[in-house]
N, C-alpha and C positions, 0 to 999 in steps of 0.2 A: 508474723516476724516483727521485729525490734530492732530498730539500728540505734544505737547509743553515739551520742555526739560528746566535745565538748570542744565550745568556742575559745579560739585560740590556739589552737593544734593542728598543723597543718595538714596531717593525714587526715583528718576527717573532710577535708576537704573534696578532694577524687570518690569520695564514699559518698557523700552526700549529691552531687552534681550525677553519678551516675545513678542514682537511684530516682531522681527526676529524671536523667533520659529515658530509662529502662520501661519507667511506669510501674514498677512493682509495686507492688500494694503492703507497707510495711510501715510500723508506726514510729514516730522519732521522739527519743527524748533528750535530752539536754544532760549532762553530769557535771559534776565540776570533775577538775584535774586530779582531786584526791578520793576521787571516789571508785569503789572497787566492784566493779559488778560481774566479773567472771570468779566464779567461787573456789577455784584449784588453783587461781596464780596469788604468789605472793606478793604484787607490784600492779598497781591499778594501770589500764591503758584502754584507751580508747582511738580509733572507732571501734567498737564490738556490735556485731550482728548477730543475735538472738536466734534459732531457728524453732520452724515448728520442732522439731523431735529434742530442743532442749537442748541440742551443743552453743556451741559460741565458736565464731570465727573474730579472732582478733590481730589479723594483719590486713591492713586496707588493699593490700593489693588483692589476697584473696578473693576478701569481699566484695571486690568489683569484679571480678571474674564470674563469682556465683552469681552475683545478679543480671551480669548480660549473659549466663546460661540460662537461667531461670527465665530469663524475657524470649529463650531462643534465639540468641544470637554468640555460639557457641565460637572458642577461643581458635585460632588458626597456627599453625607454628610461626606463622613471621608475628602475630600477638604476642605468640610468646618470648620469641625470641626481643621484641622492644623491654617484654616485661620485666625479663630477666635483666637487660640494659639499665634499665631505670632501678631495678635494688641494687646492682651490686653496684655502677656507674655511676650514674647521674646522683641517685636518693644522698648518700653517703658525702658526694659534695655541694651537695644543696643545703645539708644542713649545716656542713661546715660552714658556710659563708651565712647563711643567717644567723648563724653565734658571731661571725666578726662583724654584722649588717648592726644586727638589733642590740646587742652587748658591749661590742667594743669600739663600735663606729668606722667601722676598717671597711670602707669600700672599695679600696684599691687594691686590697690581699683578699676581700671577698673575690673582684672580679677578678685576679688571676688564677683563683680554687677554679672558679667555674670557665676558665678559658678551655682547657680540655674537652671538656666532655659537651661544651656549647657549641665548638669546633668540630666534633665529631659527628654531633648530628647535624652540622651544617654539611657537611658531607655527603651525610646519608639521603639527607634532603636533595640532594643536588644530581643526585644518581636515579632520582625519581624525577617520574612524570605526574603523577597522584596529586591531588590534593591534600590527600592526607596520608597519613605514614604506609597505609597498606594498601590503600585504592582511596575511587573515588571518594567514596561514604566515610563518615568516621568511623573508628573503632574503639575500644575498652581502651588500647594503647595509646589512641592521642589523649584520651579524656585524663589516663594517669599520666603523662608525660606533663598535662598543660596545667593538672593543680601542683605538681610538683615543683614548677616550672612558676610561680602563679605570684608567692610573696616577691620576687626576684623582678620578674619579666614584664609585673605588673608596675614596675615605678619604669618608664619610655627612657631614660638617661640610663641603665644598666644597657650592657653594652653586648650584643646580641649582633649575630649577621643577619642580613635583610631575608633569606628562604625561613631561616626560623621566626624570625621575626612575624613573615606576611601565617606560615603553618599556623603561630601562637596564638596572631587576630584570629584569622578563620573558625579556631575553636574557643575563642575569648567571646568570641558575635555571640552567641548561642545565651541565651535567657538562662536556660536552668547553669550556666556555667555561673554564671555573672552571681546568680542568685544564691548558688552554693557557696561561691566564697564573699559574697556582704555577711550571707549569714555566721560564719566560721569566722572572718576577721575584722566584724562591723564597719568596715569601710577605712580600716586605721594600718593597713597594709600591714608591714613588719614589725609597727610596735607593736600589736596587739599578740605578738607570739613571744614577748618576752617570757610572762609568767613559764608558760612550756619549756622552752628555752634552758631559762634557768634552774630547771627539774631536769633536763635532760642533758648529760653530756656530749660534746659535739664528737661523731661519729667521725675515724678518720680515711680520708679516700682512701678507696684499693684494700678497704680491710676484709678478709673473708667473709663471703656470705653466700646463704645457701638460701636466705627467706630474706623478706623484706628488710630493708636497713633498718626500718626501726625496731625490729624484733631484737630484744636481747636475751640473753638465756634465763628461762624461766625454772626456778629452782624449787620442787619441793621443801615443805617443813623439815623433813628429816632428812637430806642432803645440807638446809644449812645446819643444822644442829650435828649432824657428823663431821662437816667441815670445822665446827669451831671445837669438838672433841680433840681431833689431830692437831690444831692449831695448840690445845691449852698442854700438848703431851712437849711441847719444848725441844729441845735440842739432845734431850738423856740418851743415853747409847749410840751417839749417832759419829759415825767414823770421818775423818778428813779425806781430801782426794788424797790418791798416790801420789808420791812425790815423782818426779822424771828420773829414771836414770838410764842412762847409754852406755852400751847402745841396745836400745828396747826392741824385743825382739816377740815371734809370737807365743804365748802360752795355753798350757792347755785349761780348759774349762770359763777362756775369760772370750770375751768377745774380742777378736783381733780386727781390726779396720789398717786399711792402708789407704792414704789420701794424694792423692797426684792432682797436678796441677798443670795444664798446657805449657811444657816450657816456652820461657820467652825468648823468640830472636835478640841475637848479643846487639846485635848491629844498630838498633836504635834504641830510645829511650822512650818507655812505656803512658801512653794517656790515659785518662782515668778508666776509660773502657776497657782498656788491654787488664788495668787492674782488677776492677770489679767484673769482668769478664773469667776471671782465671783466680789468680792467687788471694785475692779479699774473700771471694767467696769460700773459695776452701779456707781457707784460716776461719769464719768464722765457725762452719762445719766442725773442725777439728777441734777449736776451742769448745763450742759445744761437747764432743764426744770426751772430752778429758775432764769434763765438769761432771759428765757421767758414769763416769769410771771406767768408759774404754778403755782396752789396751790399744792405743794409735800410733801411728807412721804417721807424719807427713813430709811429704817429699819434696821438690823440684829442683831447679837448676836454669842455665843461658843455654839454648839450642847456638851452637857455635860454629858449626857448618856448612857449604855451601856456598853460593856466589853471592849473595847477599852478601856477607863477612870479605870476602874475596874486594866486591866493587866498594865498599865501604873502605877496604885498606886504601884502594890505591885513591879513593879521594883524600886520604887526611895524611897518603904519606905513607902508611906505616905498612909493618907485616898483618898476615891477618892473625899471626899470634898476639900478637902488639894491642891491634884492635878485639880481641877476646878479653883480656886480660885487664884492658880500660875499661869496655862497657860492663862485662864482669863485675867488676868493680861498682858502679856506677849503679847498675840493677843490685847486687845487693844493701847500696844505701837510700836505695830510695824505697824498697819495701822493709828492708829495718825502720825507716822514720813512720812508716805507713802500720807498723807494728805487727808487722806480718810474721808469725811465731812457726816459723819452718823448722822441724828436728835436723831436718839437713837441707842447705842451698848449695847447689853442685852446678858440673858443667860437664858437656857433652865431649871435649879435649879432651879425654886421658889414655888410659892406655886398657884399664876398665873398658871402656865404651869398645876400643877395638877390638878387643879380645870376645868380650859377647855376643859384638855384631856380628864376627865373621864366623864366632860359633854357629849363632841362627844360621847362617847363610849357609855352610855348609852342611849343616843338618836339611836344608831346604833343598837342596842340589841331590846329596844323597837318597833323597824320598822321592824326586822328580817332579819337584812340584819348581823347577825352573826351567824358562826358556832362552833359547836364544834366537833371535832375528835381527833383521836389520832394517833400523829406522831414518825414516826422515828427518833433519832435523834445520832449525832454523841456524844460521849463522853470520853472524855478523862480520862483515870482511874491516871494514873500518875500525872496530875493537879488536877482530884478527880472535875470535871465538866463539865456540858456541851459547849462543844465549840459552840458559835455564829458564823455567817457565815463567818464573817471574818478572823474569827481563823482559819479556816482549809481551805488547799490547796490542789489541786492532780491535778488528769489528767481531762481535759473536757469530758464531753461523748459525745459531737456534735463535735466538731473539733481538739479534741485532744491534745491541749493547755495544758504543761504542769504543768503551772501556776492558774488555773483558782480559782478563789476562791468562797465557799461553799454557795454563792447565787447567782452571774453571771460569765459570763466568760466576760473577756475583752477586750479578741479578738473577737470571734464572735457574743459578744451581747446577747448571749442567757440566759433566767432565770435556775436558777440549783437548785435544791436540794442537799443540803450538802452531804446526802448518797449515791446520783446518781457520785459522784465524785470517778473515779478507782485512787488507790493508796493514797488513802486522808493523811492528815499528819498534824498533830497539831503543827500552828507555834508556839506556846510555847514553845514547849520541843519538836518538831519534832517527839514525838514517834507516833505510829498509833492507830486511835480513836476507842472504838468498839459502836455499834448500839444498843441504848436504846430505851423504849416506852416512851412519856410523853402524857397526855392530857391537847390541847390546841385551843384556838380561832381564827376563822378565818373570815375577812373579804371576804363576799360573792359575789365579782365582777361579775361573772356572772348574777347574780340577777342586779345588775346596770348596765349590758353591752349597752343598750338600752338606758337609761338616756345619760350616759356617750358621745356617739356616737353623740346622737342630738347637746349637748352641744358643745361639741367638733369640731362640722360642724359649728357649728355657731363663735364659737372664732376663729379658723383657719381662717377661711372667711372673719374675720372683722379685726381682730387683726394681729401683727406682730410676727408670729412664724417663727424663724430660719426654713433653710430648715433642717437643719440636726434634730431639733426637732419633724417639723412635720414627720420627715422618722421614726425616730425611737417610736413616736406614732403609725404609723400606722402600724407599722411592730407587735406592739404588739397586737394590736387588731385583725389585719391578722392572729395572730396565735391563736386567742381564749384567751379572759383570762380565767382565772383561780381563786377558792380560793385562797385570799392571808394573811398566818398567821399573827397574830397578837401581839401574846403575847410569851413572853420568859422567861428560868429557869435563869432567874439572880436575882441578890441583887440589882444592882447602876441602877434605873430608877423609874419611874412614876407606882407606885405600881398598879396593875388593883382591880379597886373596888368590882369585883364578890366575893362573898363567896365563890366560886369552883373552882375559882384562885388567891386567895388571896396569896399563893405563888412567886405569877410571875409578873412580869414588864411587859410593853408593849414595843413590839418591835421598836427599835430606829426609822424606816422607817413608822411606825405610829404616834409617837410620837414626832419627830423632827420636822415637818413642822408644826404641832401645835406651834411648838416656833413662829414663825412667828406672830401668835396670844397673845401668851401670853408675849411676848418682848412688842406689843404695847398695852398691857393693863396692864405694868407695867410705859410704855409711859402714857399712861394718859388711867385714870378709864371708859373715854369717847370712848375705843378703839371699839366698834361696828359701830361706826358712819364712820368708817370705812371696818371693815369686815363684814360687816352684812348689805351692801349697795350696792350692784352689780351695780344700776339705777344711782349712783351720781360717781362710784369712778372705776377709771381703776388701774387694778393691770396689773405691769412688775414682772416678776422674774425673776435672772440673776442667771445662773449656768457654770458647764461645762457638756459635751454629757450627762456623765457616769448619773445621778444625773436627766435626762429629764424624763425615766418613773415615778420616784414617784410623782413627779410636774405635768407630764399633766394626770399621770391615776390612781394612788392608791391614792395618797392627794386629786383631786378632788372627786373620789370618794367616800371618809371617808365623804366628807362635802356634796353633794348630799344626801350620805344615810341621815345624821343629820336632814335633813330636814327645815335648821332652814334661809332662806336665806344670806345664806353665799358668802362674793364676791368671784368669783372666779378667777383666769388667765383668762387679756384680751389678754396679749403679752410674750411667752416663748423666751427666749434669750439664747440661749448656745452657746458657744464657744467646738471647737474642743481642742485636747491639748496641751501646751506648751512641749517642748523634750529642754534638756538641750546640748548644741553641737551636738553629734550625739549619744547621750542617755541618760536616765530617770534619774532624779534629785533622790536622795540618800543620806538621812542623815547619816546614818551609813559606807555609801563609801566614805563620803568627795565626792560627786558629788554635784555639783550644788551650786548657791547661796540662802539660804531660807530668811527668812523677815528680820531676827535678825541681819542678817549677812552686808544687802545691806546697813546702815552705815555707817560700818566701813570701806568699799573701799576709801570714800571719796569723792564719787560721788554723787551730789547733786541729793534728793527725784526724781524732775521735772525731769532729765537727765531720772533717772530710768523710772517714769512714761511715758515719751515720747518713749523711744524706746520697752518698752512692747506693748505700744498702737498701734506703729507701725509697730509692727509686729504680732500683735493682731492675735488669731489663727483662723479668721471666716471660711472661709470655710473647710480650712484643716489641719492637725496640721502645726507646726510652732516649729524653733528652736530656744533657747536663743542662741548667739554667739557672744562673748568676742570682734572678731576684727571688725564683722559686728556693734558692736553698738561703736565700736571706729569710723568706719567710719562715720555712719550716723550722730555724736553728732559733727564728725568735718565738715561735708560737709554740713547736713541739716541744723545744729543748728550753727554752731562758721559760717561757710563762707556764707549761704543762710539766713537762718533766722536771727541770730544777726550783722552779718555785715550788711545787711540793716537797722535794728532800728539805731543801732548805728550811723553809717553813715548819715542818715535821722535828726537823733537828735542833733551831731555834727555838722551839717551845720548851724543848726537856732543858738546853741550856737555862732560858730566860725564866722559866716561871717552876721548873721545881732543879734546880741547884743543878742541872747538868745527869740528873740520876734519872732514869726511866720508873716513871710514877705507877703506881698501882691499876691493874686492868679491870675492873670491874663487868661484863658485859653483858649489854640487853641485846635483843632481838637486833636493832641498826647495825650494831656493833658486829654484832654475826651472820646479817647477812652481807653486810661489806667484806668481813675473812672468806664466805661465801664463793662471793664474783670474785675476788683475786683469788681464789684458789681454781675456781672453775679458767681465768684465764691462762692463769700459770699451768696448767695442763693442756690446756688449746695451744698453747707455744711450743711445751712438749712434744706433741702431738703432731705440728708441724714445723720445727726442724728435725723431729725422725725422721720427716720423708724430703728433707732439705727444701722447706718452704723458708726460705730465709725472710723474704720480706715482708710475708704475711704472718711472720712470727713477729719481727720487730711491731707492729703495729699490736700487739696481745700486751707487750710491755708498756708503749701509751696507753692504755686503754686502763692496764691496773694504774699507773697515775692518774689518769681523769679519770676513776672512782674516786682514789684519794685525794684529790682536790674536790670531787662535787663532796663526799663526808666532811671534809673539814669546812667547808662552805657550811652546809645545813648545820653543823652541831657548834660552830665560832666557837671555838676552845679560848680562846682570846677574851671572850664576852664574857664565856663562861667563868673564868679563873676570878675576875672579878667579884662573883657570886657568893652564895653562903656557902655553907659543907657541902652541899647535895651539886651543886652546880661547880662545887672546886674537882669535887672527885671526878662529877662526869667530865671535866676539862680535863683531869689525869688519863682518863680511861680512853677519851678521843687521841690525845697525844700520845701516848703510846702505844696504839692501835698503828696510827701512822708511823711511827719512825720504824715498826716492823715493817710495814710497807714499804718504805724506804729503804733498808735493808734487804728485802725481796729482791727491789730493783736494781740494787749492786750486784743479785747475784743473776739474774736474768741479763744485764747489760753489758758480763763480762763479754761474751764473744764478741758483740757489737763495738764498746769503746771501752776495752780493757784500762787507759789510763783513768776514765769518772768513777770504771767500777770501784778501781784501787781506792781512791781519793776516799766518795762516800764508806766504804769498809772503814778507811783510816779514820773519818771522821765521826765515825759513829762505833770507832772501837768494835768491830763485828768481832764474835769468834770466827775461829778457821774451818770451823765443824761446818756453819753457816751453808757454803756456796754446794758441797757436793750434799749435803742432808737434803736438801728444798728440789733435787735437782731425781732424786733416784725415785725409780719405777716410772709412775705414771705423774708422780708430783707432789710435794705436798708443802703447803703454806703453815710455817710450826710458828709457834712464838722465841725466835730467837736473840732478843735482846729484852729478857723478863723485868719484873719490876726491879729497882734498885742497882741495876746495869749502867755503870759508868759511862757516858759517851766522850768521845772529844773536841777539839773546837771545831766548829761548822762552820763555812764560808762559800759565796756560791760556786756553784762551779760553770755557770756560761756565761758569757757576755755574747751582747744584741751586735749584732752588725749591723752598721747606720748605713742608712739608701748611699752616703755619699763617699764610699769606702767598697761597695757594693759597686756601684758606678764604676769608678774610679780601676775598679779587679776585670770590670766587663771589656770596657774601652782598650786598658792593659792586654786581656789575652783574645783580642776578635778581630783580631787581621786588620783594627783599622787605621791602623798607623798611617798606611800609604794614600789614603782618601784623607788623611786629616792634613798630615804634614802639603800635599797636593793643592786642596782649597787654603790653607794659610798660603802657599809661598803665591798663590794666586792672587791673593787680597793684600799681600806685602809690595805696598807702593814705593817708587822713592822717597824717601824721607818719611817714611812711616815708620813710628815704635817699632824695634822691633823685638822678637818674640820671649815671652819671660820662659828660660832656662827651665825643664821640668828633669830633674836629676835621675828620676826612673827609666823616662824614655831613652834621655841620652846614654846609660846604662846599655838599655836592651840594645839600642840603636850599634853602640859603638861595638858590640858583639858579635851583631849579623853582619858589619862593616869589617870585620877581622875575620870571619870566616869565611864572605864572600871573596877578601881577598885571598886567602887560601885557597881557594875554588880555582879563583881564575888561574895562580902560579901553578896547581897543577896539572892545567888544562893546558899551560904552554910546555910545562914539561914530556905533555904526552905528544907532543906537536899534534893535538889535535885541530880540525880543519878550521880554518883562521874565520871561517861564520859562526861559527860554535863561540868561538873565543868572543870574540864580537860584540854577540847578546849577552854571556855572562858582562864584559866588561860595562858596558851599558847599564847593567843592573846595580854593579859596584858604585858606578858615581850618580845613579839616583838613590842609592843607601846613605854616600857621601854627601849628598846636599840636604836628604833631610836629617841628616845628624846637625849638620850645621845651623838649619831651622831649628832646631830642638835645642840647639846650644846658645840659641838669640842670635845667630849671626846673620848677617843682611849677605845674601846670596845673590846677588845681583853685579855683574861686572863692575869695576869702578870707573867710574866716567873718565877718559881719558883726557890727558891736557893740549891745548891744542899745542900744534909744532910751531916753534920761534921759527918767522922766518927771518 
């Protein structure tokens, strides 16, 4: 055997260190970085391992794998599972931060890449007794964890927790480690990885991977030479999208999708989770599907029902029509400004909605698939009503959650009865509820358990349900369902038709996802040709977790019983949840940023819609944070993404008159149309199965090609030159600004207003966006030689730390600790405080709604303790306005009395 090295590259690192623990008997040579020793790739890499029988392994992780089998020390699932860790996790931002370490000198945007996943296995460490990741003894996993780990970890100021920290010595002590990486980085730590470095583009975290991070796709001769075939065929016969026109309905022989969206409660104003939770992600779905030439719906609407709507009127006064009709309002300007492209935004008010619901229900009743009994319920005597489940809080009876609320918990997911709640508490007025009878209707789920089940196999099977949907289906059906009530003692809902309940509403969780129906039959009177077509039409529904049982098991079931065929869910989509820093977004804390608010920072919609998406919470939650999306909007967006259009664009202005210069191209040339054709199908590929965020990352990736190509070929240097180096300066430059053009058309769904701008500035045809976009993909040459472009300018700006700051401080609850320690350290006769016009702003806000609060807590003559704490709250809102306004809050010293 043969291990092939080369100094300076930090994989070879883990390859060589294990190949001294192992004791294999294998010979080493040295390569340079340009050297190609695997004879099928077209892209030299190293380490490669040689074998007797003449293959080559050339991913380091491999290769460290084969040699501790080969030694007999065979791989175990928790190895593999760290291994797996380290390519998709760890590897991917380890290299990020070594491009900002050794390149850019960014040690403060390196060590927040690496805060995550340094934190994570501080975790993992800490849930262990081991010395080392899997037991006592090392394994393959610490040895690849600790060279990957090794440029970084190895300078003591990077900023590391103490179990990792003491892990990293432990296998840092060890001689062959030590001696593997002198010999890989002569002793010169992070500078010596420049050369690699800047051959290799930096890989961005969380992007798909199925092999080692640094494996890229290795492309046959005749894949790139086909690729640049289709590229040189142009834009000739290639059709534009369909135009819209309404109202769009399904046809035959075309693909019909119909796209829903969790509608939003009217009652309050949405946080950036509730949006990227629900309505951003379907919008980018949808724009996807219309660039593909689906026939698409996309739908939603205000869920407007219920006591939520009810308690919200009588705090602000109004009817809860009043209150529909404001926040109504209100939610559709703030996803209009968020550029959310709904064919219709509706509301669950109408006469639609009534009409449907109490069809269902009587279709439901007639089949017998309803009950009736009579339930416990909680009641509040001091509001003088029954509380809904949301009103009341207490202890879990499964997990003990002292939060859980009076139909699930949400922490351990489980369904709850309001009375099964120990210590319950009416968030109203806090006091405690006592236990009333009512009788009431129940949807008979057991009686559909069977239906539901079949159906259920069959859309899982075919369709794209999130994993964390299909878990939390099946976890419910694993525990048996159950009757699930139907109807409630309220006023503000969709009155239930029976004579024997003519009292009562139907429960919001019955009657809400009927909006979905009655929003598109307010859309056009034609709306069955949609719901009532399972055969012609695929339904997506986009939620978050909390919101997946009513979607895959009580809604379906309402419309099974109906009998009436009803389309159902072919693809559930949920997202886990957005966490706002390192905790939950909070309108009454001043935590978080909500719809109304993102604005007013100043930071354009796309900036916002880019970094939610990319940090979009698919698998697990996710947190919004202030300096992380300063970085990304400067590193992804200003220096990766728009330095290259720009740059791209700028050359055809500045050095051939604005015209796209002649393409000439060699081998470089075509395997660059190559990788951006291979990625622009991998994005493909994955928003077919609504990978959104792993797709956004396919679109950086073809920009960091086209930055590392314009690097190595300096078209700028080039122009300079004689004929042979002016052409190949034409033939780079217009290689890129197709590039660039690609990415207008990849980056519509994500920031439709950059896509527009770039199109406008580089004059694109309209053929452009859906040509590049049909079948499987295809990268063409769409702006040929002698193509006019127009004037280019950039399109981001850097957010500075101290603006950054200034948006943290603003939406992080910490007004009341700041204002708090000022009025503390404001002596007599001390300056007092300089006017900050935004605070006083917010401040003077919370101070006019607080006093609304308290007037209509007197109007309800509620109990004078109540009134009390509100008022108490009023005039510590009162005083630190007046802090905020420079006023010296301190009594005025009194004059003494003449006697």
């Amino acid at each position: 055997m043969k291990l092939y090295i080369s100094e300076g590259n930090p994989h070879c690192i883990k390859a060589l260190a294990v190949l001294e623990l192992t004791g294999v008997k294998c010979d080493i040579e040295v390569i340079s970085h340009e050297e190609n020793v695997v004879p099928h790739l077209s892209r030299p890499v190293s380490p490669v391992l040689l074998l007797p029988s003449g293959q080559h392994l050339f991913s380091s992780n491999s290769i460290c794998q084969y040699l501790y089998d080969v030694s007999g020390q065979a791989s175990t699932d928790a190895t593999n599972q760290w291994l797996e860790w380290e390519a998709t996790h760890l590897q991917p931002a380890v290299l990020q931060s070594l491009h900002m370490v050794a390149l850019q000198g960014k040690r403060v945007e390196a060590a927040a890449v690496m805060k995550e996943p340094l934190n994570w296995l501080e975790q993992s460490l800490s849930k262990r007794s081991t010395a080392f990741l899997t037991a006592e003894v090392m394994s393959v996993a610490d040895v690849i964890l600790w060279a990957a780990l090794f440029p970084l970890l190895s300078d003591s100021s990077f900023e590391a927790g103490e179990l990792v920290r003491g892990w990293f010595g432990r296998v840092d002590s060890l001689s062959a480690c030590r001696a593997a990486a002198h010999r890989i980085l002569q002793g010169n730590g992070v500078e010596a990885l420049k050369t690699f470095l800047q051959k290799h583009a930096a890989p961005l975290r969380d992007a798909p991977a199925t092999a080692d991070a640094e494996d890229e796709c290795v492309m046959s001769a005749e894949e790139i030479e086909g690729a640049a075939q289709v590229w040189a065929e142009g834009l000739k016969a290639r059709s534009a999208a369909i135009e819209r026109k309404h109202p769009i309905l399904p046809q035959e022989g075309k693909r019909n999708v119909l796209i829903t969206s969790a509608l939003p409660y009217v009652n309050n104003v949405p946080h950036l989770g509730n949006i990227i939770g629900c309505v951003l992600s379907a919008d980018v779905f949808a724009r996807y599907g219309r660039l593909r030439g689906w026939n698409l719906l996309y739908i939603c609407g205000t869920d407007e029902y219920g006591t939520a709507t009810e308690n919200k009127a009588r705090e602000e006064g109004l009817t809860p029509q009043e209150i529909c009709d404001k926040y109504h309002t209100i939610h559709a300007s703030i996803y209009q400004w968020f550029q959310i492209d709904f064919d219709f935004f509706g509301r669950t008010t109408t006469e639609r909605q009534t009409e449907i619901a109490q069809d269902i229900f009587w279709r439901l009743h007639e089949r017998g698939f309803l009950l009736e009994d009579t339930v416990e319920q909680l009641r509040c005597e001091s509001c003088q009503r029954f509380l809904a489940d949301r009103f009341v809080e207490g202890v879990c009876p499964h997990c003990q959650y002292p939060e859980a609320r009076g139909d699930q918990c949400d922490k351990c997911g489980r369904l709850i009865n309001a009375v099964e709640l120990r210590n319950p508490q009416c968030k109203v007025c806090k006091e405690t509820p006592v236990i009333r009878s009512s009788k009431h209707l129940f949807l008979d789920l057991p009686k559909l358990e069977g239906e539901l089940e079949e159906w259920l196999e069959k859309s899982i099977g075919s369709g794209d349900w999130t994993p964390n949907a299909r878990h939390i289906t099946r976890s419910w059906l694993r525990d048996g369902l159950k009757p699930r009530c139907i109807t409630r003692d309220l006023r503000w809902g969709t009155p239930v038709p029976h004579e024997d309940f003519k009292e009562k509403v139907f429960y919001v969780w019955f009657d809400a996802p009927i909006g979905y129906l009655s929003i598109t039959a307010n859309y056009t009177d034609q709306w069955e040709k949609w719901w009532k077509n399972p055969q012609q039409v695929e339904l997506y529904n986009f939620m978050a977790k909390d919101n997946v049982p009513f979607h895959s098991v009580v809604f379906p079931c309402s419309l099974l019983g109906a009998q009436d065929n009803y389309t159902l869910v072919n693809n559930l989509i949920a997202t886990e949840y957005l966490n706002y820093e390192d905790t939950k977004f909070s309108k009454s804390r001043g935590v978080g940023v909500f719809g109304d608010m993102a604005k007013d920072t100043g930071i354009p919609s796309d900036v916002w819609r880019f970094y939610l998406l990319f940090l979009r919470p698919e698998a697990q939650d996710s947190a919004f944070s202030w300096a992380d999306m300063a970085i990304k909007n400067n590193s992804e967006l200003l220096n990766n993404l728009g330095n290259f259009i720009n740059r791209a664009g700028m050359f055809v202005s500045k050095f051939f008159d604005g015209c796209v210069p002649e393409m000439l191209l060699n081998e470089d040339d075509k395997r660059l149309i190559a990788q951006v054709c291979w990625e622009l199908k991998q994005y493909i590929s994955l928003l077919d199965k609504v990978r959104i965020r792993d797709a956004l990352k396919c679109i950086l990736n073809i920009s960091r090609h086209g930055n590392q190509y314009m690097q190595v070929n300096e078209p700028w240097k080039k122009i300079k030159g004689g004929d042979h180096d002016r052409e190949r300066a034409g033939t780079v430059t217009g290689v890129c600004v197709n590039v660039a053009c690609l990415l207008s058309t990849v980056l519509e769904p994500y920031m439709p207003t950059v896509s527009h701008t770039i199109r406008v500035q580089l004059q694109a045809p309209p053929t452009c966006a859906s040509a590049q976009l049909q079948g499987p993909g295809s990268f063409v040459c769409s702006l040929p030689a002698g193509h006019r472009i127009g004037t280019v300018s950039p399109l981001f700006q850097k957010l500075e730390n101290e603006q950054i700051e200034a948006l943290r401080k603003r939406f992080g609850g910490q007004q009341s600790q700041s204002f708090s320690s000022a009025a503390a350290d404001t002596k007599p006769g001390a300056p007092l405080l300089t006017p900050d016009p935004e605070t006083v702003t917010h401040l003077t806000t919370q101070v006019a709604e607080q006093g609304d609060k308290v007037r209509a807590l007197k109007a309800q003559k509620v109990d004078k303790s109540v009134i009390g704490e509100e008022v108490a709250k009023l005039l510590e809102l009162k005083k630190r306005l007046s802090l905020a306004e420079g006023k010296n809050t301190e009594p005025a010293a009194q004059k003494p009395k003449k006697k």
